[in-house]
C-alpha positions as a Markdown table, in Angstrom:
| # | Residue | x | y | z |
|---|---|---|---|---|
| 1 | Unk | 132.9 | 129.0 | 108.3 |
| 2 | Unk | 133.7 | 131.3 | 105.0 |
| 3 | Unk | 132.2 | 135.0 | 106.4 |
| 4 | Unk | 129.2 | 136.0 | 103.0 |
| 5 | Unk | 127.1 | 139.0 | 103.1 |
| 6 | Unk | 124.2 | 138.6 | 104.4 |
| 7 | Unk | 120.9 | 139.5 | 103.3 |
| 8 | Unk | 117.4 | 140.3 | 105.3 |
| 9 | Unk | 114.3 | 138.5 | 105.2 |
| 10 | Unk | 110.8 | 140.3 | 105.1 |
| 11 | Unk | 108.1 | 138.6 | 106.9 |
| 12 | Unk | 104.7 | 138.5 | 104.5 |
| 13 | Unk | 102.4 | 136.6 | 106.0 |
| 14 | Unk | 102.3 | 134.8 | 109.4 |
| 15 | Unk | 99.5 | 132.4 | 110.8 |
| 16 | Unk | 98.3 | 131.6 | 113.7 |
| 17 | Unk | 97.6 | 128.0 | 113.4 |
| 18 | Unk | 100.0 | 126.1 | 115.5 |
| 19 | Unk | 101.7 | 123.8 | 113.3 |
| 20 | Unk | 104.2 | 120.9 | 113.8 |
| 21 | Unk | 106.6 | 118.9 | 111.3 |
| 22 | Unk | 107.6 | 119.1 | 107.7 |
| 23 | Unk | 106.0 | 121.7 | 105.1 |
| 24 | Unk | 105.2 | 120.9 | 101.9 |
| 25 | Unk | 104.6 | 122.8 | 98.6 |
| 26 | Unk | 101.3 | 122.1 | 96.9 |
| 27 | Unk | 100.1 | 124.4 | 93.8 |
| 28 | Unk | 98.5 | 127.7 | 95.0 |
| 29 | Unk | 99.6 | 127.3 | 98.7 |
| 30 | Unk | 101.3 | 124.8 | 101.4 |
| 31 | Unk | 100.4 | 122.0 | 103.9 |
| 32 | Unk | 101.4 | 120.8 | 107.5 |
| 33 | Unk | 100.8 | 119.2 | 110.9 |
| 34 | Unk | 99.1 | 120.4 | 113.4 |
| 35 | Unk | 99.4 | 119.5 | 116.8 |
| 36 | Unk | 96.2 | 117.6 | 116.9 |
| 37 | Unk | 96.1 | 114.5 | 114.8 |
| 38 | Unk | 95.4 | 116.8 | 111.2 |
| 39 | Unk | 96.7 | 118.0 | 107.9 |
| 40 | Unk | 96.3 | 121.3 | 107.1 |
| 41 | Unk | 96.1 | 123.1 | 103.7 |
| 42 | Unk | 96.8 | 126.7 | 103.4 |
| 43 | Unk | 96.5 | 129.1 | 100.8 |
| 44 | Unk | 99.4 | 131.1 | 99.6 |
| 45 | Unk | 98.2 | 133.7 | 102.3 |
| 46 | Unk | 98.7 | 131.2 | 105.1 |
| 47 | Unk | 95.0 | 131.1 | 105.8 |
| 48 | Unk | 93.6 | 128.0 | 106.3 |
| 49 | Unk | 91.7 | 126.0 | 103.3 |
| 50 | Unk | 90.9 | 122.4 | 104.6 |
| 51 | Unk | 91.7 | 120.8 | 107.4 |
| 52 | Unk | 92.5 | 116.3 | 106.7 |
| 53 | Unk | 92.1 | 113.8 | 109.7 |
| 54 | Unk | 95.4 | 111.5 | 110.1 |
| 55 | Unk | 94.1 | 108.2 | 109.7 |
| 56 | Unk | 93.6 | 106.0 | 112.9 |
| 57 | Unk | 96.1 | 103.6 | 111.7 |
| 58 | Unk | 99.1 | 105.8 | 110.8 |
| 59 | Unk | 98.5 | 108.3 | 114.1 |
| 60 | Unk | 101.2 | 107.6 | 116.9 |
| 61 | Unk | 102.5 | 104.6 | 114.4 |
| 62 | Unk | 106.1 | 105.7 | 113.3 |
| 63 | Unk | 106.5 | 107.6 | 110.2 |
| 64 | Unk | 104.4 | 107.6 | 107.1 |
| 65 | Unk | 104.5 | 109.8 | 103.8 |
| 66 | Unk | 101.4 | 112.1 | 102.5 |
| 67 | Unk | 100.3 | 114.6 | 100.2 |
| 68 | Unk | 97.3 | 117.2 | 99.5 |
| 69 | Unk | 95.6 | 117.2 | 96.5 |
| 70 | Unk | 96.0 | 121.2 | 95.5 |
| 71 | Unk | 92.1 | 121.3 | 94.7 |
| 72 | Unk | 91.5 | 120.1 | 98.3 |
| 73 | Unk | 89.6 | 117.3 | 98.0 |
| 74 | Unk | 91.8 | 114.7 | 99.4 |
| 75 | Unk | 94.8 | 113.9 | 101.4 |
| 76 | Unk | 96.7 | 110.4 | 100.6 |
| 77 | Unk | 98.7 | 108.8 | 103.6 |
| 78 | Unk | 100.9 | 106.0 | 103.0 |
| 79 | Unk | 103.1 | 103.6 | 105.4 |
| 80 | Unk | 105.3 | 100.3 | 104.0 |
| 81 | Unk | 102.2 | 97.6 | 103.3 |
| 82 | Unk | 99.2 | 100.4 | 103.3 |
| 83 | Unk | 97.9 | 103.5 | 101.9 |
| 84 | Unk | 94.6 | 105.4 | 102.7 |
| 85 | Unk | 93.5 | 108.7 | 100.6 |
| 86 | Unk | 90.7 | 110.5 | 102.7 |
| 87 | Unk | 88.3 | 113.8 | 102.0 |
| 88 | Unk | 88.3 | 116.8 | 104.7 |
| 89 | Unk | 85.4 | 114.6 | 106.8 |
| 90 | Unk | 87.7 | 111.5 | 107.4 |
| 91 | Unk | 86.1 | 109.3 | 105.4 |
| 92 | Unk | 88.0 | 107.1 | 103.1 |
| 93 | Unk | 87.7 | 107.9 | 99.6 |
| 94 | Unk | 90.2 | 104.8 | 98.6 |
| 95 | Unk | 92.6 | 102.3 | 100.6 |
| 96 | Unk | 94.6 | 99.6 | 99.5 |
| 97 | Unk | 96.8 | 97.1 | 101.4 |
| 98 | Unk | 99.8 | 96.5 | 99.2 |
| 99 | Unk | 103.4 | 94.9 | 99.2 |
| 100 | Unk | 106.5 | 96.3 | 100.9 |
| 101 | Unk | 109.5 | 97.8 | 98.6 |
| 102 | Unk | 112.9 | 96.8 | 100.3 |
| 103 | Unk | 115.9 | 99.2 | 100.4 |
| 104 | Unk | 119.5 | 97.2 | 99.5 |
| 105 | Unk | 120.1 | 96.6 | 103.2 |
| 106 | Unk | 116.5 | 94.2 | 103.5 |
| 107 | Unk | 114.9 | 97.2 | 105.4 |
| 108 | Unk | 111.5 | 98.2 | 105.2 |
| 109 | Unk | 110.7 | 101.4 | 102.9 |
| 110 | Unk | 107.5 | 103.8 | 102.8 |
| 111 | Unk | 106.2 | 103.6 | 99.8 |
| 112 | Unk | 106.0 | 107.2 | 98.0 |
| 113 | Unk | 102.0 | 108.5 | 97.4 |
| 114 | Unk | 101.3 | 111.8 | 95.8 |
| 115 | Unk | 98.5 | 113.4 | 93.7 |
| 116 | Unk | 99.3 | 114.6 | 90.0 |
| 117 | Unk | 98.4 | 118.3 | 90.7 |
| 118 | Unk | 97.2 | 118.7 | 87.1 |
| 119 | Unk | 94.5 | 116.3 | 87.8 |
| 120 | Unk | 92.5 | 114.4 | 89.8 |
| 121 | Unk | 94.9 | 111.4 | 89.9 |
| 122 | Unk | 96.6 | 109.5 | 92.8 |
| 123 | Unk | 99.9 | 107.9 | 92.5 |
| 124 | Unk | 100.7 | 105.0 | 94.9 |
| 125 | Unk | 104.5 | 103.4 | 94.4 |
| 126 | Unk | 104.7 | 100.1 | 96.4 |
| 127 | Unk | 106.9 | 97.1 | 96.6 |
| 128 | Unk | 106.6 | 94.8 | 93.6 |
| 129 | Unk | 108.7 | 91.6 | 92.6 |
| 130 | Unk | 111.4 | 91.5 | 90.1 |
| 131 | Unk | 109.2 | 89.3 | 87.7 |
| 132 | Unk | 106.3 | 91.4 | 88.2 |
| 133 | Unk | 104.4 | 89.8 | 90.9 |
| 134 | Unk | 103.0 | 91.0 | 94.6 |
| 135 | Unk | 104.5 | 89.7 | 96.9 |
| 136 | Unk | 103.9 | 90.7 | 100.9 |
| 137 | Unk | 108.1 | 92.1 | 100.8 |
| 138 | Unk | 108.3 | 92.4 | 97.1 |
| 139 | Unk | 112.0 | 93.4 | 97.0 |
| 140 | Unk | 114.1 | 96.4 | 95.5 |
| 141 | Unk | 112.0 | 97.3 | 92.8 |
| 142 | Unk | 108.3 | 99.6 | 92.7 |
| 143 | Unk | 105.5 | 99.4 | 90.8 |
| 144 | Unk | 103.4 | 102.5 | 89.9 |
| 145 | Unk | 99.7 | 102.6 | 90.8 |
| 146 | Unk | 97.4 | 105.1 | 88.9 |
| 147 | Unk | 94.3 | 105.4 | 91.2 |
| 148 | Unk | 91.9 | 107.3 | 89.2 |
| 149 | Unk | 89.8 | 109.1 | 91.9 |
| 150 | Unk | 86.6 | 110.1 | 90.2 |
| 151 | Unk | 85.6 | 106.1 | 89.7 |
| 152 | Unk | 88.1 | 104.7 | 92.1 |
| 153 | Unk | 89.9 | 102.5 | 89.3 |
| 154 | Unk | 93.1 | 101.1 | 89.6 |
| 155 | Unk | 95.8 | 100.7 | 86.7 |
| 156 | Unk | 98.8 | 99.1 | 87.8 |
| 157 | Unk | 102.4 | 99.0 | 86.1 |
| 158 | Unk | 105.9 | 98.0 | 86.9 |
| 159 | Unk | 108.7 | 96.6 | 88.5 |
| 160 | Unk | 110.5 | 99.4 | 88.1 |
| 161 | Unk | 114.4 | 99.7 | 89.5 |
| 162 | Unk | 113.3 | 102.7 | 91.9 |
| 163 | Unk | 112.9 | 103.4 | 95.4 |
| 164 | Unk | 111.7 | 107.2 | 95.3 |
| 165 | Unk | 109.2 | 109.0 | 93.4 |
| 166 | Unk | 108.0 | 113.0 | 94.0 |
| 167 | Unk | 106.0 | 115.0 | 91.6 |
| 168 | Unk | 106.4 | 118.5 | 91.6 |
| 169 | Unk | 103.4 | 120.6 | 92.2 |
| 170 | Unk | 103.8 | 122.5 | 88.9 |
| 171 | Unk | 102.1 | 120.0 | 87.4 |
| 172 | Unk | 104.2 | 119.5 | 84.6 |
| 173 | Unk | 107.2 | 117.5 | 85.8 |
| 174 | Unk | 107.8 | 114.3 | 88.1 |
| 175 | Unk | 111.3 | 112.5 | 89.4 |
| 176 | Unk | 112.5 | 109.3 | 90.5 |
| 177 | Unk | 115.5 | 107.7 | 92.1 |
| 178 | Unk | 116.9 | 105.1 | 93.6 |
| 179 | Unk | 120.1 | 104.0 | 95.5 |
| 180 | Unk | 122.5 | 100.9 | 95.1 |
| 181 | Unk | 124.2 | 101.0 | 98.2 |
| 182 | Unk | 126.4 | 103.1 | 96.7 |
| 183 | Unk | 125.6 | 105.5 | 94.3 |
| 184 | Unk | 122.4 | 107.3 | 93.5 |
| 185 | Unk | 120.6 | 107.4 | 90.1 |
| 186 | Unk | 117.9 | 110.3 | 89.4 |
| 187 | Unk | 116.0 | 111.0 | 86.9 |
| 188 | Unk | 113.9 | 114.4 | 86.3 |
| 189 | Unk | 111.2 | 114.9 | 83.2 |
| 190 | Unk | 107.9 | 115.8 | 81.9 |
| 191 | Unk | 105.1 | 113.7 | 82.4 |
| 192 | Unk | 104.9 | 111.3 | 79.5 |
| 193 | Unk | 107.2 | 113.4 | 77.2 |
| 194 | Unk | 110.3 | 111.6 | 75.7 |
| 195 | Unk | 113.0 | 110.6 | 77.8 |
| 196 | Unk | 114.0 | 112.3 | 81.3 |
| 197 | Unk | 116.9 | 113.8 | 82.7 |
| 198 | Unk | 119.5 | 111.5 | 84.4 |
| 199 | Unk | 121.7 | 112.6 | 87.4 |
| 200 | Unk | 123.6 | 111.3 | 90.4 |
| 201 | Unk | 121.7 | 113.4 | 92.8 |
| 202 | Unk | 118.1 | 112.5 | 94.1 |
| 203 | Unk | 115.3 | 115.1 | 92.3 |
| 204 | Unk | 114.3 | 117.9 | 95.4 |
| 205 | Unk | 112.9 | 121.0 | 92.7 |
| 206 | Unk | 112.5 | 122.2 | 89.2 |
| 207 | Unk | 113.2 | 125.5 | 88.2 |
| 208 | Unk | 110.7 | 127.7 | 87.2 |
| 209 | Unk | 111.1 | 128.4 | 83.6 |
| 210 | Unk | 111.6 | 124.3 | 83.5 |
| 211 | Unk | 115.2 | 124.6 | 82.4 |
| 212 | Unk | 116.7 | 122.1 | 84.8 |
| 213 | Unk | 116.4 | 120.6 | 88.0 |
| 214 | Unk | 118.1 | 120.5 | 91.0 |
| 215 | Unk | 118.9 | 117.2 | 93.1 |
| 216 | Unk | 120.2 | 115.8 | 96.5 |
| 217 | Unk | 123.1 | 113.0 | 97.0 |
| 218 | Unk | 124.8 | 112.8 | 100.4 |
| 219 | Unk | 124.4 | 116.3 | 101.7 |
| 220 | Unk | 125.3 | 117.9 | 98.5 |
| 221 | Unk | 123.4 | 119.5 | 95.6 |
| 222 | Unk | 123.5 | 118.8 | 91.9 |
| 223 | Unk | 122.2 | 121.3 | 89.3 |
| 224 | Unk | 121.0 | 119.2 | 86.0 |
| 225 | Unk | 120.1 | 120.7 | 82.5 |
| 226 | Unk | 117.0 | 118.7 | 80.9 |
| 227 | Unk | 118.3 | 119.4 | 77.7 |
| 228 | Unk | 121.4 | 117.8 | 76.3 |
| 229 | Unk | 123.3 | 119.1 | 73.4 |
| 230 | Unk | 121.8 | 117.1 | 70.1 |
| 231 | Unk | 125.5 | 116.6 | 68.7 |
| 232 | Unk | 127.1 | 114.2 | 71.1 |
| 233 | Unk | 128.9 | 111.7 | 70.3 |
| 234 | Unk | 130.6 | 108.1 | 72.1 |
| 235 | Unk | 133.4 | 109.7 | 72.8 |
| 236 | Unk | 132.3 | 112.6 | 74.9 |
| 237 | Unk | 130.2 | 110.4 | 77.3 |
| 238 | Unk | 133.2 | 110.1 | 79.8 |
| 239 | Unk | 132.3 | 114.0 | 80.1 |
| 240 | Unk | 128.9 | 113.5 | 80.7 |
| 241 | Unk | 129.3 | 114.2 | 85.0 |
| 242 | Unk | 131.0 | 117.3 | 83.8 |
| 243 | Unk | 127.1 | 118.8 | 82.9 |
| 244 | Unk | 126.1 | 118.3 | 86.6 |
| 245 | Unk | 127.0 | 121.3 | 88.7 |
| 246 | Unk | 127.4 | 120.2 | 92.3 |
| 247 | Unk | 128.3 | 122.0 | 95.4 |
| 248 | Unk | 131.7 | 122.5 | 97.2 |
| 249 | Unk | 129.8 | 121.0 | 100.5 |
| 250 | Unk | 127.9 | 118.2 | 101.4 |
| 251 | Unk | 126.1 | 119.8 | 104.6 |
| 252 | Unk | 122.5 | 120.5 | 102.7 |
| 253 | Unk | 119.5 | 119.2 | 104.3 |
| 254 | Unk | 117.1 | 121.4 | 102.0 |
| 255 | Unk | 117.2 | 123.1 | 99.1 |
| 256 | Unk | 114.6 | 125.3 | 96.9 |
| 257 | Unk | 114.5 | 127.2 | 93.6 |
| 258 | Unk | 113.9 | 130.8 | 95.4 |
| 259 | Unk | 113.7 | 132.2 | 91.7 |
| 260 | Unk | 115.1 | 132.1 | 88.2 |
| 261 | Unk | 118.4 | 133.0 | 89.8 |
| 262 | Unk | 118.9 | 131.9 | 93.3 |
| 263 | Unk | 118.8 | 128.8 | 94.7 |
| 264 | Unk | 117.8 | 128.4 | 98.8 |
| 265 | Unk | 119.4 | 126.1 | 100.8 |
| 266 | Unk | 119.3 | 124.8 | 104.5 |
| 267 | Unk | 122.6 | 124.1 | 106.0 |
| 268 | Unk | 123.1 | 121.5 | 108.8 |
| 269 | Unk | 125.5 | 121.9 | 111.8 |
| 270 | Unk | 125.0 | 124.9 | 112.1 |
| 271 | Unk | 121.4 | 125.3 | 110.8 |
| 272 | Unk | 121.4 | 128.4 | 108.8 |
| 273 | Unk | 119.7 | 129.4 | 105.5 |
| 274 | Unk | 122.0 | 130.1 | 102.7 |
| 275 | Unk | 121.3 | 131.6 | 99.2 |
| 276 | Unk | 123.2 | 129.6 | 95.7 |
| 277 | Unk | 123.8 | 131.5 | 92.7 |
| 278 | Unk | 122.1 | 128.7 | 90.1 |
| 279 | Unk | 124.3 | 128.3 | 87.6 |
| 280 | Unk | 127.2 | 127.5 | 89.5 |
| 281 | Unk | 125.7 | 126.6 | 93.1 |
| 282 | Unk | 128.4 | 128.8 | 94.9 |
| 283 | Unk | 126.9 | 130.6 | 98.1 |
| 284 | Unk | 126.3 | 134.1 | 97.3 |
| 285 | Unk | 124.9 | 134.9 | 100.7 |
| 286 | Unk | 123.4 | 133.7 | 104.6 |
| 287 | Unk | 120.1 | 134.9 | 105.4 |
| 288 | Unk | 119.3 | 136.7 | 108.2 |
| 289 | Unk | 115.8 | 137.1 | 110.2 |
| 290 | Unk | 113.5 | 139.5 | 112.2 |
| 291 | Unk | 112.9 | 137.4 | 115.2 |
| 292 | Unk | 115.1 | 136.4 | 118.1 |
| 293 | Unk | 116.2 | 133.0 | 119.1 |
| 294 | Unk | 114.1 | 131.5 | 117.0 |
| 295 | Unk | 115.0 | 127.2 | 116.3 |
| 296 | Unk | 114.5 | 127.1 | 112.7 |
| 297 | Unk | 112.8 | 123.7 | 111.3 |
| 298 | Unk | 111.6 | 123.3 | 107.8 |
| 299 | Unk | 111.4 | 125.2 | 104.9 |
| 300 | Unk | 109.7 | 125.1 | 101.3 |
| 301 | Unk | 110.6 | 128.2 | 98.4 |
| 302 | Unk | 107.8 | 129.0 | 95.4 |
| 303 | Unk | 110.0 | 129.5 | 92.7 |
| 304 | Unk | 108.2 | 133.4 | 92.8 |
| 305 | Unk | 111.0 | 135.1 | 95.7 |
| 306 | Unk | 109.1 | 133.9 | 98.2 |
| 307 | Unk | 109.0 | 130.7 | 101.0 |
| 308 | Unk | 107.9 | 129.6 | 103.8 |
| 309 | Unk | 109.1 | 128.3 | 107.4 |
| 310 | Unk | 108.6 | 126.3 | 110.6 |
| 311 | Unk | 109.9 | 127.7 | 113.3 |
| 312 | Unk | 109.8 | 127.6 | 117.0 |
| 313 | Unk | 110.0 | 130.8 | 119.4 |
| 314 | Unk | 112.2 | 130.7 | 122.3 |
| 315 | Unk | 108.8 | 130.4 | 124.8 |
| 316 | Unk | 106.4 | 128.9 | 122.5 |
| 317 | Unk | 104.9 | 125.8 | 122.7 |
| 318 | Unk | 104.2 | 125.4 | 119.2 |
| 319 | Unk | 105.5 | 126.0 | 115.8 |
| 320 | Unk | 104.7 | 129.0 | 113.5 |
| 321 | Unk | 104.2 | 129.1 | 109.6 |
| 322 | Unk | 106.1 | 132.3 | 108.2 |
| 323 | Unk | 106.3 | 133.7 | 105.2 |
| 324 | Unk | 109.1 | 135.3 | 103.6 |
| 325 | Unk | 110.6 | 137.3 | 100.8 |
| 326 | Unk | 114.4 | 139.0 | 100.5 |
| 327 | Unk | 114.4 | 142.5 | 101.5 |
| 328 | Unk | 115.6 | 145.0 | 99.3 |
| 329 | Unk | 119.3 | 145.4 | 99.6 |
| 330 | Unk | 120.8 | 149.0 | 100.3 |
């Protein structure tokens, strides 16, 4: 491995809530397991906001994917044929059994939920039929439900030639992609604003002046612009893959916008935390922590210099939610 210089991180905050699994940015703070059966919401301080039951039917059944809405209201869970949004009691605020998207083996896929942060919206993306119609294992393409959670109604488009959604919690910005067996197609833009961005990389982040985006294909990352130059022409589309920036390594699990100029990036094999300069996604430094023997799980950046980790110390029994900023180099 290529020796960089290293730079130190400064613990901010730290909690105290045990805390298990993936962490997730939502606007104004993060989200999380905990160790029993619950979703946590915590504010940018890492104290604890609300607290949402796991469902009875997704707990100790396999994986499923969820969200928090950022004002706290609810928390959406969603497996292949079902998908439940409850309030911080339990009880379900809206469920819906629905049809199974297919990957291009025939394989089951969990279909993508997620709350618009901007507004009190739900977004469900199930299975749907290539002509349109539900069917119980629809087949490659998604449809795009638009629960409207202050009445409950439903509004439902599609088939659309996608297998993943994610909408950024700034609000402003939403991605999709989808995989051929192949090659991966992504796409990154505004929410109902002209035509998005197209890439060969899955969309993981936006950068915080909304610029561009950064995506995931195989391990590596892809930088994308979302605007292209007004004055191309037929002939220079051969040149098109020549405007997304990609890295020299395709050993990226994670990767964050730290700030307007540094990208944050989880390497597997070994697991280490590496910093990316962002307009050329060449490593710039590793990062190095406080603590001792620590086993490093997730991470999640702001966009502001700062993020926040999972990790596991050598004796503990439980995860811990840390978070960070770069210390000031000397």
């Amino acid at each position: 491995m290529t020796d960089l210089p290293l730079r130190r991180a400064e613990l901010i905050f730290e909690s105290g809530e045990p805390v298990a699994g993936e962490v997730r940015r939502v606007r104004g703070g993060w989200a999380v397991h905990d160790f029993s059966g619950h979703v946590l919401l915590f504010d940018s301080d890492l104290r604890v906001r609300r607290r949402f039951p796991v469902p009875d039917r997704f707990r100790g059944r396999g994986a499923y994917n969820w969200d928090v809405h950022p004002g706290g209201r609810w928390a959406v869970f969603a497996g292949t044929r079902h998908t439940t949004c409850v309030g911080p009691d339990g009880d379900i605020a809206w469920e819906a059994d629905h049809p199974a998207l297919l990957n291009v083996d025939g394989d089951l896929v969990l279909a993508c939920a997620g709350f618009r942060p901007d507004r009190d919206e739900l977004r469900v993306f199930p299975g749907m039929a290539d002509d349109g119609s539900e069917v119980e294992d629809a087949g490659y393409c998604s449809a795009s439900w638009v629960v409207s959670l202050p009445d409950m109604t439903v509004t439902k488009n599609g088939p659309y030639d996608l297998d993943r959604w994610i909408m950024f919690p700034d609000g402003q910005h939403m991605g999709s992609s989808s995989f051929d067996g192949h090659d991966i197609s992504g796409w990154c833009g505004r929410w109902n604003e002209g035509e998005d961005s197209e890439g060969s990389s899955r969309p993981v982040d936006v950068h915080p002046d909304g610029t561009m985006w950064l995506g995931e294909a195989f391990g590596y990352l892809c930088m994308n612009l979302f605007e292209q130059p007004a004055d191309k022409d037929d002939e220079d589309d051969e040149d098109d893959e020549d405007d997304e920036v990609a890295t020299d390594h395709d050993r990226y699990d994670e990767a964050f916008f730290l700030d307007r100029n540094m990208v944050l990036a989880a390497t597997r094999d070994p697991l280490t935390h590496e910093l990316l300069a962002v307009d050329t996604l060449q490593r710039i430094a590793r990062v190095t922590y406080p603590f001792s023997g620590e086993r490093w799980h997730w991470l999640a950046a702001a966009g502001d210099g700062t993020w926040v980790t999972t990790s596991w110390p050598p004796s503990g029994e439980s995860a811990r939610l840390s978070r960070w900023r770069l210390a000031s180099a000397t």
